[in-house]
C-alpha positions as CSV (number, residue, x, y, z in Angstrom):
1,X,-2.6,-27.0,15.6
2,X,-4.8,-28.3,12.7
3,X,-7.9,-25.9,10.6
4,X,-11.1,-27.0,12.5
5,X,-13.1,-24.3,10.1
6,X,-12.9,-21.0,8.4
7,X,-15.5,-18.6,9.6
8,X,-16.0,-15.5,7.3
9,X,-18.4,-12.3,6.7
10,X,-18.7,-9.2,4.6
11,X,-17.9,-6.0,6.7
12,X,-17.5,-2.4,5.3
13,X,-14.1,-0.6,4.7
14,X,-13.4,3.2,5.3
15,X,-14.9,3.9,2.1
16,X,-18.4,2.2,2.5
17,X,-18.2,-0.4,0.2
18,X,-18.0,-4.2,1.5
19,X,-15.5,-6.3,2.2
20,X,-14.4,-9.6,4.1
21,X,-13.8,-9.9,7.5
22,X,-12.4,-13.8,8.1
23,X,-11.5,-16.1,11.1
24,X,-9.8,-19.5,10.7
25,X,-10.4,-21.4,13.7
26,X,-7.9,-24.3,14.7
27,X,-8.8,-27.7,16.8
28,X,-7.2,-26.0,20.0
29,X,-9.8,-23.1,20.4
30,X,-7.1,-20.8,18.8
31,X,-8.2,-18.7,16.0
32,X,-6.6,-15.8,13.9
33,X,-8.9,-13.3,12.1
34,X,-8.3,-10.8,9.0
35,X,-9.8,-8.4,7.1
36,X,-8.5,-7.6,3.7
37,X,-8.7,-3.3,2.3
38,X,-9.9,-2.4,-1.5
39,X,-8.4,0.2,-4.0
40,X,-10.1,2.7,-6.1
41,X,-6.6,3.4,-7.7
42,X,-6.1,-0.2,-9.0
43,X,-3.2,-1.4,-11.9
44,X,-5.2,-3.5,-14.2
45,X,-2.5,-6.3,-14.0
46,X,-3.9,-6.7,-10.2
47,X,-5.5,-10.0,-9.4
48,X,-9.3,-9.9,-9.5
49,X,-11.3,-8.9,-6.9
50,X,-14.4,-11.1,-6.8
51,X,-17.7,-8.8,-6.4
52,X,-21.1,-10.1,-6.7
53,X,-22.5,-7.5,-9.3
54,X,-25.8,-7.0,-8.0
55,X,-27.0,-3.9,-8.8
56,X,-29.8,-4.3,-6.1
57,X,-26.6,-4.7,-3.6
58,X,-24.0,-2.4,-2.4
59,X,-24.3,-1.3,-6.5
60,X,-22.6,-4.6,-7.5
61,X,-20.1,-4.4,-5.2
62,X,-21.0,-7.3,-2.7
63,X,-18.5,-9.9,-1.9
64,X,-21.1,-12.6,-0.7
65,X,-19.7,-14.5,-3.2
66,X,-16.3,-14.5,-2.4
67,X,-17.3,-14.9,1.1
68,X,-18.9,-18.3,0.1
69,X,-15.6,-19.5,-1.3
70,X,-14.2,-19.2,1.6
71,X,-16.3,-20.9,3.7
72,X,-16.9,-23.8,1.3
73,X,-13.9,-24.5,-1.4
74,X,-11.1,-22.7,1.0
75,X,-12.8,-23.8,4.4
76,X,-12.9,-27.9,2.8
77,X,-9.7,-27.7,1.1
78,X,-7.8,-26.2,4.5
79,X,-10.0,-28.6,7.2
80,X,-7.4,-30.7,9.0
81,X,-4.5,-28.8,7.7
82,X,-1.4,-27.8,9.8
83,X,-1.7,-23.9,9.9
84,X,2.3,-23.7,10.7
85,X,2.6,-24.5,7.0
86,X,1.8,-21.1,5.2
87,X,3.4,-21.8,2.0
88,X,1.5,-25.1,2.2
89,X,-1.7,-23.7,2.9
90,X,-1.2,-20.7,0.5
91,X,-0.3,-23.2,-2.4
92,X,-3.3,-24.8,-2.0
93,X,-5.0,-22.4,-2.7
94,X,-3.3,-20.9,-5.2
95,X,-3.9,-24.5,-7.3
96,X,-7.3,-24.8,-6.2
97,X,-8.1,-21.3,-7.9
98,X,-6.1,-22.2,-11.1
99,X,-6.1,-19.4,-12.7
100,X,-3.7,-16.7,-13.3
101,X,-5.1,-13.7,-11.7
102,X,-7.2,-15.4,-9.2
103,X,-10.5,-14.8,-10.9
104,X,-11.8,-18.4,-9.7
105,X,-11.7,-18.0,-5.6
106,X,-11.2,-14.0,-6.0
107,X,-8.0,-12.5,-4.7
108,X,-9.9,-10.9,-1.9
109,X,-11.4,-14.2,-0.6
110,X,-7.8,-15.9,-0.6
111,X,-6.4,-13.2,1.0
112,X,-8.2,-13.1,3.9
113,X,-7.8,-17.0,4.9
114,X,-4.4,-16.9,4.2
115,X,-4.0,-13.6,6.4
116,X,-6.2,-15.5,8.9
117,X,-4.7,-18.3,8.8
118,X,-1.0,-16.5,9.7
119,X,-2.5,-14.5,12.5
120,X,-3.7,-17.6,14.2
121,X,-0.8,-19.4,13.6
122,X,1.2,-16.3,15.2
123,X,-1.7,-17.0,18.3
124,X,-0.8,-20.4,18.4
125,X,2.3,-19.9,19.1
126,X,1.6,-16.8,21.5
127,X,4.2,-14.7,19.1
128,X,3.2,-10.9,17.9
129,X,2.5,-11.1,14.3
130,X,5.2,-9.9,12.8
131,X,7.4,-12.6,14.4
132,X,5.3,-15.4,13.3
133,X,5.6,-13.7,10.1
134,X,9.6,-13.6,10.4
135,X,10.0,-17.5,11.7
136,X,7.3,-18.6,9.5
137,X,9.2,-17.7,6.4
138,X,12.9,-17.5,7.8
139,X,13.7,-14.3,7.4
140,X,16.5,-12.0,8.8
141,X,16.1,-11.3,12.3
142,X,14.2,-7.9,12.8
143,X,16.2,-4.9,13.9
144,X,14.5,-2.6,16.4
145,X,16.2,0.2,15.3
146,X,15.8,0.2,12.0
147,X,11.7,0.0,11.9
148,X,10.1,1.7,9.0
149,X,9.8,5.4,8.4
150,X,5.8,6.2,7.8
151,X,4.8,8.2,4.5
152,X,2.2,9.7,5.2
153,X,-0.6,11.5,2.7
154,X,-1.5,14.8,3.6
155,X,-3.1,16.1,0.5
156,X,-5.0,14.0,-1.7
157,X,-5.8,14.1,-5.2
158,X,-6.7,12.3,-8.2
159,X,-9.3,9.2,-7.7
160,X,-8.9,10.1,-4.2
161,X,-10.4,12.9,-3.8
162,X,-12.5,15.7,-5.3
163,X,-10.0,18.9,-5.0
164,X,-9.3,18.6,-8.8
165,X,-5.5,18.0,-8.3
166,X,-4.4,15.5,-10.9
167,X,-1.7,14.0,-9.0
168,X,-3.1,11.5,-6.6
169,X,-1.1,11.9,-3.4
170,X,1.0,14.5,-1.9
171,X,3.7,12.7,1.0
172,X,5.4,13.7,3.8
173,X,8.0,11.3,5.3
174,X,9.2,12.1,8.5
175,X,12.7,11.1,9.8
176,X,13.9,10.9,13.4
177,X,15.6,8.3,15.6
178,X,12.3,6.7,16.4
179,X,9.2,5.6,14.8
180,X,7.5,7.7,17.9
181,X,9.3,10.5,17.2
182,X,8.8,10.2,13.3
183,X,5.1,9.6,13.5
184,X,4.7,12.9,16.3
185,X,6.5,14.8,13.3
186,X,4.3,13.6,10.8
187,X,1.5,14.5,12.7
188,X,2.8,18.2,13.3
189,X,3.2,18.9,9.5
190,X,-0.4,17.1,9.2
191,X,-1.8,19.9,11.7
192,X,0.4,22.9,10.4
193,X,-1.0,22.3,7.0
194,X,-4.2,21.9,8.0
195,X,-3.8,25.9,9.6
196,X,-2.4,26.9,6.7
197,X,-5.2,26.0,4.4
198,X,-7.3,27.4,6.6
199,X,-5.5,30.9,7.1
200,X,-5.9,31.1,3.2
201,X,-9.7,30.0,3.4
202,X,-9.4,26.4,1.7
203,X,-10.8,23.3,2.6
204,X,-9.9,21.3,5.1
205,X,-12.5,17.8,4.3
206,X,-10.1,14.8,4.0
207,X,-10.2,12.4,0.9
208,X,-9.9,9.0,0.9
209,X,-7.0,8.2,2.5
210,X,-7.4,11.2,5.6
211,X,-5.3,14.1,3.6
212,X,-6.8,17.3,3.0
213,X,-8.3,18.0,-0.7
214,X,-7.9,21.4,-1.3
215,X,-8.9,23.5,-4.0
216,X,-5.6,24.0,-5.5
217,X,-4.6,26.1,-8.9
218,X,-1.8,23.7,-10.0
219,X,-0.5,21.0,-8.5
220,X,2.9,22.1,-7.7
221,X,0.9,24.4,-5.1
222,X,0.6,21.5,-3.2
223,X,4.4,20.8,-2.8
224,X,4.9,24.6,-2.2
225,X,2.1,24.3,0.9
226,X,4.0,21.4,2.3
227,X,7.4,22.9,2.1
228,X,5.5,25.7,4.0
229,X,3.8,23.5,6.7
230,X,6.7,21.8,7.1
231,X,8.4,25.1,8.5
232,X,5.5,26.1,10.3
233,X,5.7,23.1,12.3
234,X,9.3,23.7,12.9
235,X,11.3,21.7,10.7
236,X,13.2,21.2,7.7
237,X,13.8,19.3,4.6
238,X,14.7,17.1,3.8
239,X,16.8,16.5,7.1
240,X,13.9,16.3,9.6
241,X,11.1,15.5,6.9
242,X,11.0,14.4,3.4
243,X,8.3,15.0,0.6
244,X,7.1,12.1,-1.8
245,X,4.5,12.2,-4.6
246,X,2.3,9.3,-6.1
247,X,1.3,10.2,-9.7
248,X,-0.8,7.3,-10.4
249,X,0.1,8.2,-13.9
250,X,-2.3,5.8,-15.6
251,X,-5.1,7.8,-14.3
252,X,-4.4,10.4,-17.2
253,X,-2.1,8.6,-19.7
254,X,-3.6,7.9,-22.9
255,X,-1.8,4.8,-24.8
256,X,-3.8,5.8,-28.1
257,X,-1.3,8.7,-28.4
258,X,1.2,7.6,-25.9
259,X,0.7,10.8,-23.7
260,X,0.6,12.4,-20.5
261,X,-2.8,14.6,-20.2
262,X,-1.0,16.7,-18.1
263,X,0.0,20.3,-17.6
264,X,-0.5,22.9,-20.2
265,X,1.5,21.2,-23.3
266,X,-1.1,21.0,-26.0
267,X,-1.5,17.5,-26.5
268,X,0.0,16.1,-23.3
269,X,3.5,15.2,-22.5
270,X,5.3,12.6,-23.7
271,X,7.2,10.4,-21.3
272,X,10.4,11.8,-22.0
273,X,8.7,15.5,-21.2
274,X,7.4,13.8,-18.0
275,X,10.9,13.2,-17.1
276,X,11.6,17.0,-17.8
277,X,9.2,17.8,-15.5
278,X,10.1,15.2,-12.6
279,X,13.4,16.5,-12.5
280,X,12.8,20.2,-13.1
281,X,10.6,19.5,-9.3
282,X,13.6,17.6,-7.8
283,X,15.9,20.7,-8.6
284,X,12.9,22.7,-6.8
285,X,11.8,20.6,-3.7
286,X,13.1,18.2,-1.3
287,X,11.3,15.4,-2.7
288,X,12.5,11.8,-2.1
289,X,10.6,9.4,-3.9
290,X,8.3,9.3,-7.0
291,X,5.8,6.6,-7.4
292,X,4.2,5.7,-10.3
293,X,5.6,8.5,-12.6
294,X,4.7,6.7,-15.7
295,X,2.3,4.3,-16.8
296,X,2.1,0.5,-16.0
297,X,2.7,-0.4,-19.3
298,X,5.1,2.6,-20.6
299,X,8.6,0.0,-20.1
300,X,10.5,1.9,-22.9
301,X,9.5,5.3,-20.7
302,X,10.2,3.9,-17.1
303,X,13.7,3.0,-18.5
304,X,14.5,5.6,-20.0
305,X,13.7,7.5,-16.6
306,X,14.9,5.2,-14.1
307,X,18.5,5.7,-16.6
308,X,18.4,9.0,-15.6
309,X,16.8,10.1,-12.4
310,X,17.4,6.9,-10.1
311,X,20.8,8.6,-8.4
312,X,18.9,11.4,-7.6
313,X,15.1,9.6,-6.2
314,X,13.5,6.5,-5.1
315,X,11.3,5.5,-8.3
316,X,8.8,3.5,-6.8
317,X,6.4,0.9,-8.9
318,X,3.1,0.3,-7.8
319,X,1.0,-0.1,-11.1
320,X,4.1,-1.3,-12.5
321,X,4.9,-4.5,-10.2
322,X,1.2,-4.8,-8.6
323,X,3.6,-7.2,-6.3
324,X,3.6,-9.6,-8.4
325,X,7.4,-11.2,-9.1
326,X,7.2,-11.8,-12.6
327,X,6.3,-8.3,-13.6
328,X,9.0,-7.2,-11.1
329,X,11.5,-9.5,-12.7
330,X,10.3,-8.3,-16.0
331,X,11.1,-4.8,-14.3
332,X,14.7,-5.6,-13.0
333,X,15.7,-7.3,-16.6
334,X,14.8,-4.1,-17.8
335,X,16.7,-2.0,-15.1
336,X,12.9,-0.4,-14.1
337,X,12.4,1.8,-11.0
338,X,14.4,0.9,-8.1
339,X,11.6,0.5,-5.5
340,X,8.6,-1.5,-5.4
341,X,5.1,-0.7,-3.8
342,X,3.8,-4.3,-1.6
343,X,0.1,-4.4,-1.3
344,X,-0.7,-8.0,-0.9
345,X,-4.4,-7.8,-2.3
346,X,-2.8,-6.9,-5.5
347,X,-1.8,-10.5,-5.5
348,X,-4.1,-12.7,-2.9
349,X,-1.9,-14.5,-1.1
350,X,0.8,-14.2,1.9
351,X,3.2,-16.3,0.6
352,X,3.2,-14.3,-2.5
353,X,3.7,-11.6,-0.9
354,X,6.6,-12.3,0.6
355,X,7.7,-14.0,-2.4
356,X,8.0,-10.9,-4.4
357,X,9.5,-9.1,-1.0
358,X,12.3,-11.5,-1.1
359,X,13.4,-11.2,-5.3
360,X,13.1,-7.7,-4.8
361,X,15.8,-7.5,-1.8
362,X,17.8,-9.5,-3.5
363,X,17.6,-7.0,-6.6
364,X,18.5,-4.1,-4.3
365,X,15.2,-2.6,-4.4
366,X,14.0,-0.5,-1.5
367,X,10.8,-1.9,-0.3
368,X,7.9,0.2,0.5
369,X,4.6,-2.1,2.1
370,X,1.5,-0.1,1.4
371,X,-2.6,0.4,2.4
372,X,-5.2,1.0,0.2
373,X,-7.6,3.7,0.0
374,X,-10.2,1.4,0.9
375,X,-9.5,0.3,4.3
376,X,-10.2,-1.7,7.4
377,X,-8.8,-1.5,11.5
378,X,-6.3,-4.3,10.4
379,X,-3.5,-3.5,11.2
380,X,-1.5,-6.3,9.7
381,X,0.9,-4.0,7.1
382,X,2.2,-2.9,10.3
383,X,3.3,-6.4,11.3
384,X,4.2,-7.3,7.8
385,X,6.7,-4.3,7.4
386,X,8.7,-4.8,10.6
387,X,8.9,-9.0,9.5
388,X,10.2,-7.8,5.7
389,X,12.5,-5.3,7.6
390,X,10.8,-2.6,5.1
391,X,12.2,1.0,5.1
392,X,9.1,2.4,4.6
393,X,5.5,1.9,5.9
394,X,2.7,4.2,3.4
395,X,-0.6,4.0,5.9
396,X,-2.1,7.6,5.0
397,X,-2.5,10.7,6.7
398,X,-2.3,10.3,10.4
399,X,-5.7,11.0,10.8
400,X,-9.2,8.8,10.1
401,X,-9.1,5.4,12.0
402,X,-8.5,3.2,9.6
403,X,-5.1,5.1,8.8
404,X,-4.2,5.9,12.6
405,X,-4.4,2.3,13.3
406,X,-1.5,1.3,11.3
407,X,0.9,4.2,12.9
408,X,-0.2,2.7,16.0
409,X,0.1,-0.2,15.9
410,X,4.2,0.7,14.6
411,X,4.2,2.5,17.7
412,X,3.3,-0.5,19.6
413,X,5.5,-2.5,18.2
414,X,8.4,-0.5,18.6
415,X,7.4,-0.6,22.3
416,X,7.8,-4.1,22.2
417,X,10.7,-4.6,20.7
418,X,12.7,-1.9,22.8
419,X,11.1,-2.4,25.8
């Protein structure tokens, strides 16, 4: 049950560019292997992503560097270590990087021996993953009928894609007693859209994260093609299927003036005209959540907003928190947003992770564990969302492998756990 040695390799995610791919291998011939996603989209109070920056390489973005780290520093400091201590093993870590954002060791490099290491600790003791996950840290037991709903992006925008939509990500969330029945939904709307962009001659090529990347006139045309799709494919909102948007509202937020480069306004908006604008769509669509509405940084804004629209829609911060519990309890001091995005490369370890999971439950906010749009066949967000009991799962358009995996493996586990 002790580290033997930590194995690791760059690999490529879904948008080309490398990544790590690592196995930590214990002295009973178990082993657990991870591979940790990238954004494009990233907060800039994430922890660092260690790249190699040779331009000769992958255009700088190489990770042999962070692979070293983990097979030398990580793979020396774990050797002989109990891998049914997690917060043990992430700690050590954590204080053998010493810094704050993880710019030693790399957040990337951390994160995929500690999600190695709790995959074969889950193998060890021939448990799925997202039990180990729930016994390792004690949480509440899992309820199988309560698994997460998927949000899924079926038109993408923004850094994600090249349709010139400013908004980054168009959502549908599907409801239904099931998460088989929920995902089989998604994927209707998913396929009903797709016909009606091509009835009207648009594109149909997927961005990043699998949603289509139409050439749109505004974006509020996007909500009005999902409200359509979603009756094409035979049902209705927001009782059988929700909408959700994620501004990424950094992208085109310009602190030198404090604006919002956004809609027709000369000048931009100001956060307070954002909020006009966010409500003026609730009164028109059967959206349920907003993430990222304003800026990481815009606190005076995001309270100001939460004040007013969080009785009416699930204000969810990504940029914001970058699941990281300080800025979250910086957030709920501040009564900011009442949902929080969990992307655990945004903050390198496991334990973290689950750290800020836990201070946000107890704050009452709704928790929402996330991809990125830089992507691997991992699955492990899957197991991580049924073990935090999240009610939501964001995994992308049901479509493209490295999205599809995620909604299968929920659908696998819900197998499980129902029998």
């Amino acid at each position: 049950m002790t580290i033997q040695s930590i194995t690791s390799r760059q690999i490529l995610d879904s948008r080309g560019h490398p990544t790590l791919e690592t196995t930590v291998h214990l002295d009973t011939g178990v082993s657990g292997t991870a591979a940790v996603p990238a954004g494009v989209s990233t907060g800039s109070h994430e922890a660092c992503e260690l790249r190699d920056g040779d331009a000769k390489r992958y255009f700088g973005q190489g990770v042999l560097k962070a692979v070293a780290n983990v097979t030398g520093p990580i793979a020396k400091a774990w050797q002989g270590q109990d891998v049914r201590d997690q917060r043990a093993l992430d700690r050590m870590i954590i204080e053998l990087d010493g810094t704050v954002n993880k710019s030693a060791l790399g957040a990337n490099a951390m994160l995929s021996a500690s999600l190695a290491a709790m995959r074969a600790n889950a193998a060890l003791q021939r448990q799925p993953l997202y039990r180990g996950i729930q016994q390792t840290y004690d949480l509440p037991a899992i309820d199988p009928q309560r698994l997460p709903r998927p949000m899924m992006n079926v038109i993408n925008g923004g850094r994600h894609a090249a349709g010139g939509l400013i908004i980054q990500e168009f959502l549908v969330v599907p409801n239904g007693a099931t998460v088989a029945e929920r995902i089989a939904r998604g994927a209707a709307v998913y396929h009903a859209l797709g016909q009606l962009l091509r009835d009207q001659q648009l594109s149909t090529l997927v961005g990043d994260e699998g949603g289509y990347a139409p050439r749109l006139p505004e974006d509020s045309a996007a909500l009005d093609a999902l409200s359509k799709a979603i009756l094409a494919a035979g049902y209705a909102t927001p009782a059988d299927v929700g909408l959700a948007i994620d501004f990424a509202s950094s992208t085109f937020y310009d602190p030198a003036t404090q604006r919002y480069q956004y809609g027709s306004t000369k000048g931009g908006l100001t956060a307070v005209g954002m909020g006009g604008l966010l409500a003026e769509w609730l009164d028109r669509y059967s959206i349920m959540s907003y993430e990222d509405p304003l800026a990481e940084d815009d606190w005076d804004g995001w309270a100001d907003l939460t004040k007013k629209l969080r009785q009416r829609v699930m204000l969810i911060g990504d940029d914001l928190f970058v699941t990281n519990r300080s800025r979250l309890a910086r957030g709920q001091a501040a009564r900011v947003a009442n949902a929080i995005l969990i992307k655990p490369n945004q903050v390198g370890t496991l334990t973290e992770t689950i750290d800020t999971i836990l201070a946000a439950q107890e704050g009452k906010y709704t928790i929402v564990v996330s991809h990125r749009s830089g992507e691997t066949l991992d699955p492990f967000v899957s197991d991580l969302a049924v073990a935090v009991r999240a009610p939501f799962l964001k995994a992308g358009a049901p479509a493209r492998g490295e999205r599809v995996a995620k909604y299968n493996r929920l659908l696998a586990i819900e197998e499980e756990l129902t029998g």
